[in-house]
Every structure is written in C-alpha cells, then in structure tokens.
C-alpha positions in Angstrom: 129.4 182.0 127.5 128.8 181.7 123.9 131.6 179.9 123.3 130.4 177.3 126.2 127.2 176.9 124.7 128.5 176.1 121.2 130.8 173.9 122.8 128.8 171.7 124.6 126.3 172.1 121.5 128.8 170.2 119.3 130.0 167.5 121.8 126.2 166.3 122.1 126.1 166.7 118.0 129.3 164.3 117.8 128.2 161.9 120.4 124.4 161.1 118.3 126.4 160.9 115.6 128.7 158.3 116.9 125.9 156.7 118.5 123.8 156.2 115.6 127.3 154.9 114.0 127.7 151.8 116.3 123.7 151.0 116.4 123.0 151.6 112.9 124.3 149.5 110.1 125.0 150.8 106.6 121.8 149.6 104.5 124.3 147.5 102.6 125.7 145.9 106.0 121.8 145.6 106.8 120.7 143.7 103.8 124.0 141.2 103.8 122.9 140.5 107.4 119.5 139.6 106.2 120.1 138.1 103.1 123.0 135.9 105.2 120.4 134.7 108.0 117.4 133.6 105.2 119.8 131.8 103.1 120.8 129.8 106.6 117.6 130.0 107.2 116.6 127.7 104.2 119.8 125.6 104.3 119.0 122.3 106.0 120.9 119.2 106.5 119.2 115.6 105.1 119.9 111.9 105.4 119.5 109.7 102.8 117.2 106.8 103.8 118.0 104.7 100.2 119.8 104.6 97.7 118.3 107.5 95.1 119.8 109.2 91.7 121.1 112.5 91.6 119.5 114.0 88.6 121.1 117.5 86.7 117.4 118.6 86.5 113.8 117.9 88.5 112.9 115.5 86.3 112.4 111.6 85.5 114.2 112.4 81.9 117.2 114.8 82.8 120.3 113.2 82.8 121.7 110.9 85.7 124.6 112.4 87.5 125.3 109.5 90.3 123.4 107.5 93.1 123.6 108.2 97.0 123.9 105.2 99.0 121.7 104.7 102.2 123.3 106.9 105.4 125.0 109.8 103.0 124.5 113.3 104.1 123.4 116.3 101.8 122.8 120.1 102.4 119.3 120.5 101.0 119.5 123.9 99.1 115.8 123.9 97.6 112.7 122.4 97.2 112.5 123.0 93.6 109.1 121.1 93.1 107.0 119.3 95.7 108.5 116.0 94.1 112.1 117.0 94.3 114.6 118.6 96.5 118.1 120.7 94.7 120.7 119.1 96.5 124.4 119.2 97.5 126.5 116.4 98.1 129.7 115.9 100.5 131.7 116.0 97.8 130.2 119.6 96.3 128.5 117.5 93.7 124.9 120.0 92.9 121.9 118.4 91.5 118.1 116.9 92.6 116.5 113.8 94.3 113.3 113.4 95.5 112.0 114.5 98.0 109.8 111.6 98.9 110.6 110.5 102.5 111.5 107.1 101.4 114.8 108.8 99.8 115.6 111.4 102.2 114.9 112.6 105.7 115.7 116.1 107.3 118.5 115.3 109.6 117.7 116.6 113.6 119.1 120.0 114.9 119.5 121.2 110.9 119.1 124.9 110.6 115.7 125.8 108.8 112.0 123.7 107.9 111.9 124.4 103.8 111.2 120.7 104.4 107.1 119.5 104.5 105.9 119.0 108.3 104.9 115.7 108.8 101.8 115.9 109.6 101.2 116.9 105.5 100.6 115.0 102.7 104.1 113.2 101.4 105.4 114.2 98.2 104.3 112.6 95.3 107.1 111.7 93.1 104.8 108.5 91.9 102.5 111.1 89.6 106.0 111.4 87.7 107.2 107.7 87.8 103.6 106.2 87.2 103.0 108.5 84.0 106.8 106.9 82.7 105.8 103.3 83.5 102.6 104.0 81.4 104.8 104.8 78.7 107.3 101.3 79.1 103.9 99.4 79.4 102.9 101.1 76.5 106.0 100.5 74.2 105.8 97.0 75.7 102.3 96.2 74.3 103.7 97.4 71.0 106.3 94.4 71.0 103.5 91.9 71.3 104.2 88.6 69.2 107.7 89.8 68.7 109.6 86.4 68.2 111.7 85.3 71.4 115.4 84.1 70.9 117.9 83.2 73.5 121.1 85.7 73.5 118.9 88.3 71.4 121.2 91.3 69.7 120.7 93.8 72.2 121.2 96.7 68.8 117.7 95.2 67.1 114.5 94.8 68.0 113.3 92.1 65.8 113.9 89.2 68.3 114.3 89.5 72.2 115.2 87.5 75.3 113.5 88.5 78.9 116.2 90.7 79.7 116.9 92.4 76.2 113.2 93.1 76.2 112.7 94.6 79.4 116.0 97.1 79.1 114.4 98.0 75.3 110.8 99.1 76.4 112.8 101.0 79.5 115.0 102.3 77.1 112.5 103.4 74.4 109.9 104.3 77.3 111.4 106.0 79.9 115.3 106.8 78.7 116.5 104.8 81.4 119.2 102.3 80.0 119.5 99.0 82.5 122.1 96.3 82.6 121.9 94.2 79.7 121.3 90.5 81.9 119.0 90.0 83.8 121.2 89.0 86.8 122.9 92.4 86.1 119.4 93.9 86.1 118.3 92.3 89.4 121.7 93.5 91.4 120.8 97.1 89.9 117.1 97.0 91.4 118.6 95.8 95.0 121.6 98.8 94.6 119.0 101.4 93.3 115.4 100.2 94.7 113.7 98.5 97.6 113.2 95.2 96.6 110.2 93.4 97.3 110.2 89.9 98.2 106.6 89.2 98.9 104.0 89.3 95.6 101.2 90.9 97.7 103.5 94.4 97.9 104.3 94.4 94.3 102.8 97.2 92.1 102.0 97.7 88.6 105.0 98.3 86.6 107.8 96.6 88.6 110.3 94.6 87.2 110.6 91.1 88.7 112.5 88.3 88.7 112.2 84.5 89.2 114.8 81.5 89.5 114.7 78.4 87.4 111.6 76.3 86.7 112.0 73.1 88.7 108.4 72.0 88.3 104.4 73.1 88.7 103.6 72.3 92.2 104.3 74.4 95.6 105.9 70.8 96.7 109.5 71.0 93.7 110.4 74.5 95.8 109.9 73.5 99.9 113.3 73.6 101.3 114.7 75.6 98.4 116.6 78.9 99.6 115.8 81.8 97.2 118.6 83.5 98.3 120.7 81.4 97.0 119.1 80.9 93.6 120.6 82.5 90.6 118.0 84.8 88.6 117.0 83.1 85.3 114.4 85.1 84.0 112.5 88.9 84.4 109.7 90.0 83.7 107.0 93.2 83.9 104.1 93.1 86.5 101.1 94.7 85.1 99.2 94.4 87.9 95.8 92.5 88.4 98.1 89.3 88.1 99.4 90.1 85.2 103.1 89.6 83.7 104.5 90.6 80.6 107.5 89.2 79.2 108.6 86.7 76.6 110.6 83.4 77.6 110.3 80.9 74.5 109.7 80.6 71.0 106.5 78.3 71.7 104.7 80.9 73.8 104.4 82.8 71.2 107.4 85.7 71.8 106.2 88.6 73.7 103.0 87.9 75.7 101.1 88.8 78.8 100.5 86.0 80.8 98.6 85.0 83.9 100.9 85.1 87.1 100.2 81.9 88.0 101.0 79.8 91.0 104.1 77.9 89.0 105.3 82.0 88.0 104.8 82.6 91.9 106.8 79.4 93.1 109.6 80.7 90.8 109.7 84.3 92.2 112.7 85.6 93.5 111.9 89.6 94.2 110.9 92.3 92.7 111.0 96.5 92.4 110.5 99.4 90.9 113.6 100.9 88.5 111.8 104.5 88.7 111.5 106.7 91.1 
C-alpha cells in the first residue's frame, strides 16, 4: 500500500513538472519573446512622399549619404529626434531623414505607431533649416559690394557671378555644396525640393531663378512659356520683397534689391535647398 502511495505520489510530481515545462518558458526564452515583439512593435514601414537626403547623423551638417526619390519604401527604425526619423533603405543602406510629413508618410497596415498621430503638431524640421538659412543670409550680407564678373573663379571670393555667389554663401553658411551653374542649380532644387512656381508661396531664404530679361513691362512676357525658358540668373529671396544677388558690374556687385515687377516677369521658380 505504501508502495502505491509513493507511486502515484511521484506520477503527479512528474506530471506538474512536465506541465510547468510546456507552459513555462525559460526566462531567457521569455525575454527573447518580448524583446522580439517590441522591436516589431517599433518597426514600421514608410513611403517617401519627395525626394529627401539621407543623412549619416540627425543633423543639417552631418554628411550626405544619398537622396530617396518620391514613391521609395523604408523601414523606419527610430525616431531619433522629433525632426528626424533613423531609417533603412531597400537596399540596407542605414541613416536619417526627416520626419516631416512632406518627406515621408507611414505606409498603411505597417506594424507599430512610433510615428506622431495626426491629429499632433507636425515635426518641425524648419527650427533646423531656418537657423542655417540665417547663417547663408548672414555670410551673404558679408559679400555686400563684392565686385560682380561673368564666369567668376569658383576657388576665390574676390569677384562672383549669380551662381558662384549663391553656391559660396551655401557653402560657407550651411556646408551644403550646390552645382556650380545656375542651370545645374535649378535641376538640383526640382530633383531635391518642391519647387515653387508662384511668388506668393515663396519664403525667406529660397533660392530662385529667372529667365532672360526681355524688357520692363508685363506686355514683352504674354505668350512666353516659362517652361521652356532656359534659367539665366539666381538669386536669394529675403523675404518682404527682397532679393539678394549680384548680376552686373554697374549695380554695384553684390546687392539687395527690390523684387520688382520686371524681377517678377522674369521668374521662372523657386525652392528651398534645406530641409
């Protein structure tokens, strides 16, 4: 009867044991599961909305990496700071873009909401961009009276043409190195920005651009097809009607000028080169 007892004793022993073996996960088991689920959890899928830089660090002066085009699909990873999301690319290419809705929009059914809800403010990658256009106004205004000359060495910075001037004060002012034409310079803005055709949406420190004078009156442009015109000058909106640039020995070099109806007539598009 003993013998029974302690039989029946240990089958119920083995049984909880085995139990507790197939409901019960190792602690190690038990945090892989959890650790696995919050990293899907945070892993989301986004579509980028236009075309954006891919920086090696959340910042307007880290180094440039590569652009995504318009319709490209990334795995957001992190939102590293509320103006810029860490990012992978199809390609496994790891870096940050911002995380303003303009660039890039969560992508429906991805796993996860790391990403603002719509109903909050949008992120504010601006603060960043406006503080580094201060800084190419800023080195701009130091040019001031600096003779103009057509063709202008782009290693110097004793004499400038429109679009030598413009890449210098973006080069000295924000570290961001532009085409050396201003053609060049306007094909960049439509591949890297959203150009702005209409002067009532520009903002203070976009670059624009303008086709050839043909006269002073609204009446030398009717008919005339600005898509078709080739850029022949570029220039820096200040804002509050305000352009500076520099476009002839006579005007005195580098000025800031009134963006008057004849500047208007000429003017092709504009955009911002930050972001």
């Amino acid at each position: 009867m003993i013998n029974i007892k302690k039989s029946i004793l240990g089958f119920l022993a083995a049984s909880a044991a085995l139990s507790a073996a197939f409901i019960l996960p190792s602690p190690s088991h038990a945090a892989a599961a959890t650790a696995s689920v919050q990293s899907a959890a945070k892993l989301q899928t986004g579509l980028i909305q236009a075309s954006v830089r891919l920086r090696d660090k959340p910042s307007l002066s880290s180094q440039v990496l590569g652009y995504l085009k318009r319709g490209e699909q990334v795995t957001i990873l992190a939102q590293s700071t509320p103006y810029y999301y860490k990012v992978k690319t199809s390609s496994g290419k790891v870096g940050y873009i911002s995380a303003s809705s303009q660039y890039i929009k969560e992508s429906a059914g991805s796993a996860g909401s790391s990403k603002p809800s719509q109903n909050e403010p949008a992120p504010k990658p601006s603060q960043n961009a406006s503080t580094a256009i201060e800084k190419v106004i800023q080195t701009g205004m130091k040019y001031l009276g600096t003779p103009y000359e057509f063709g202008s060495d782009r290693n110097t910075t004793t004499t400038f043409d429109c679009s030598d001037f413009i890449r210098q004060i973006f080069k000295e002012g924000a570290g961001l190195v532009l085409p050396a034409d201003s053609r060049k310079q306007g094909t960049w803005i439509q591949d890297n920005s959203t150009p702005v055709y209409d002067v009532s949406g520009l903002k203070r420190g976009d670059i624009l651009f303008f086709m050839s004078y043909k006269g002073s009156s609204s009446a030398a442009y009717q008919g005339i097809n600005k898509s078709k015109e080739r850029i022949t000058h570029v220039a820096l909106y200040l804002g509050d009607g305000k352009l500076l640039h520099t476009y002839s020995q006579k005007a005195g070099g580098v000025v800031v000028t009134d963006f008057t109806n004849s500047w208007k007539y000429r003017f092709l598009y504009g955009g911002s080169a930050l972001k």
